[in-house]
N, C-alpha and C positions, 0 to 999 in steps of 0.2 A: 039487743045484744044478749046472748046467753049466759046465764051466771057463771063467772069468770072465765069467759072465754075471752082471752086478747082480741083484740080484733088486727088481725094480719096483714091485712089489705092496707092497711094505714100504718108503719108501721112508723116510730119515734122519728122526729125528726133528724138527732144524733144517726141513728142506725142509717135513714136515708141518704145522708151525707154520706156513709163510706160507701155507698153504691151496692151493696149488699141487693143479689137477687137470687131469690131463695125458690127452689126449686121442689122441695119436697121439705112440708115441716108433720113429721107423727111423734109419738110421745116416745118410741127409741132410736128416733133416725130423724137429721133434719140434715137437707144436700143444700147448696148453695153456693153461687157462682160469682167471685168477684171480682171487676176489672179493675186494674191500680195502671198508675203512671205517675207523669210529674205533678198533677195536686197532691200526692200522696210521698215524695220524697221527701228523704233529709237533706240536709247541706249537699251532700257527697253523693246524692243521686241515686241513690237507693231506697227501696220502700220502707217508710216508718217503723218501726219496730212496736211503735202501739197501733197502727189497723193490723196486725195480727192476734193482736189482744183483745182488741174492739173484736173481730170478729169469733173470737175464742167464746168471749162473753156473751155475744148473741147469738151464736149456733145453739150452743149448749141452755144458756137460760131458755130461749123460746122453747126447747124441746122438755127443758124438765119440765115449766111449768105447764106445758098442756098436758106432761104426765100425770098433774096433780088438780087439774082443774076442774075435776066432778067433784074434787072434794072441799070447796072453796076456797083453795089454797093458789098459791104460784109459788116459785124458786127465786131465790136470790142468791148472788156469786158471793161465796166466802173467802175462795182463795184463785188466785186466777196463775197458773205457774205455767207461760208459755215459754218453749226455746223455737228460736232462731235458728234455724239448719242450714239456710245458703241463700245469699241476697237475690233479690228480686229486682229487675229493674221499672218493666213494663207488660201487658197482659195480663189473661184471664187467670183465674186460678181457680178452685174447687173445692169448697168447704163442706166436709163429712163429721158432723157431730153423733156421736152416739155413746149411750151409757155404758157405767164398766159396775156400776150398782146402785140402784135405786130404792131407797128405804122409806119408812115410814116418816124420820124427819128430816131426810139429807139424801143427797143425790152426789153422785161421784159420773162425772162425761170424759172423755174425751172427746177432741178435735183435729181433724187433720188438714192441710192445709198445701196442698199439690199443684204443680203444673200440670198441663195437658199430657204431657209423659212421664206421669205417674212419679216423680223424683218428688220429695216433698221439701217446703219451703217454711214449714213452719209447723209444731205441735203444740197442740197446749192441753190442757187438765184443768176442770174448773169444778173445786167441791161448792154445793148449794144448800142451803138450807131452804126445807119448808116450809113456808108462813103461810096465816089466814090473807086471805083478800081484805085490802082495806074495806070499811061500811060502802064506800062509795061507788065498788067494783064489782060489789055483788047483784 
């Protein structure tokens, strides 16, 4: 594995559970496609209100920290501020992460989170901080 290069192909187990399939990951743009239903409802039949946070926080971290990954660094989520724009029940949706500014110790993404007809279903905003790679990741 290359110093601090995540490895992708495997990605966390958490992350694999929301079914999260990622389509395009570079350091200002990561695309990804995710299918929701009833494992993914509340009481009331509608999709969770955190797998859109869960996926706010995974678009956006895997994209900052390959932005920072030659420098043996990765991103962690500081503040994660998604809204909820219109319930979901079941299908595919479209996860488009990319930066609004990326610095020397913090990253600033959004996230957008759409149906197949472009109407969206979910935004979020997730500020990151730079850190070194742990000893054990480099």
């Amino acid at each position: 594995m290359e110093r601090g290069l995540p490895n992708f192909e495997h990605l966390s187990p958490f992350v694999a559970a929301l079914g999260m399939e990622f389509d395009s990951i570079e350091p200002t743009r990561v695309v990804a496609r995710i299918d929701l239903g009833p494992n993914q409802h509340t009481p009331w039949g509608v999709v969770h209100g955190g797998v859109y946070t869960t996926a706010v926080e995974s678009a956006c971290s895997i994209g900052a920290s390959l932005a920072v990954r030659d420098r043996g660094e990765y991103a962690v989520g500081l503040a994660n501020t998604t809204d909820f724009l219109r319930p979901h029940v079941e299908g595919e949706l479209h996860v488009t992460a990319t930066p609004i500014q990326q610095g020397r110790t913090q990253q600033l993404w959004v996230c957008e989170i759409a149906r197949a007809d472009g109407k969206l279903v979910a935004r979020g905003q997730l500020r990151l901080q730079n850190v070194p790679l742990p000893d054990g990741a480099r």
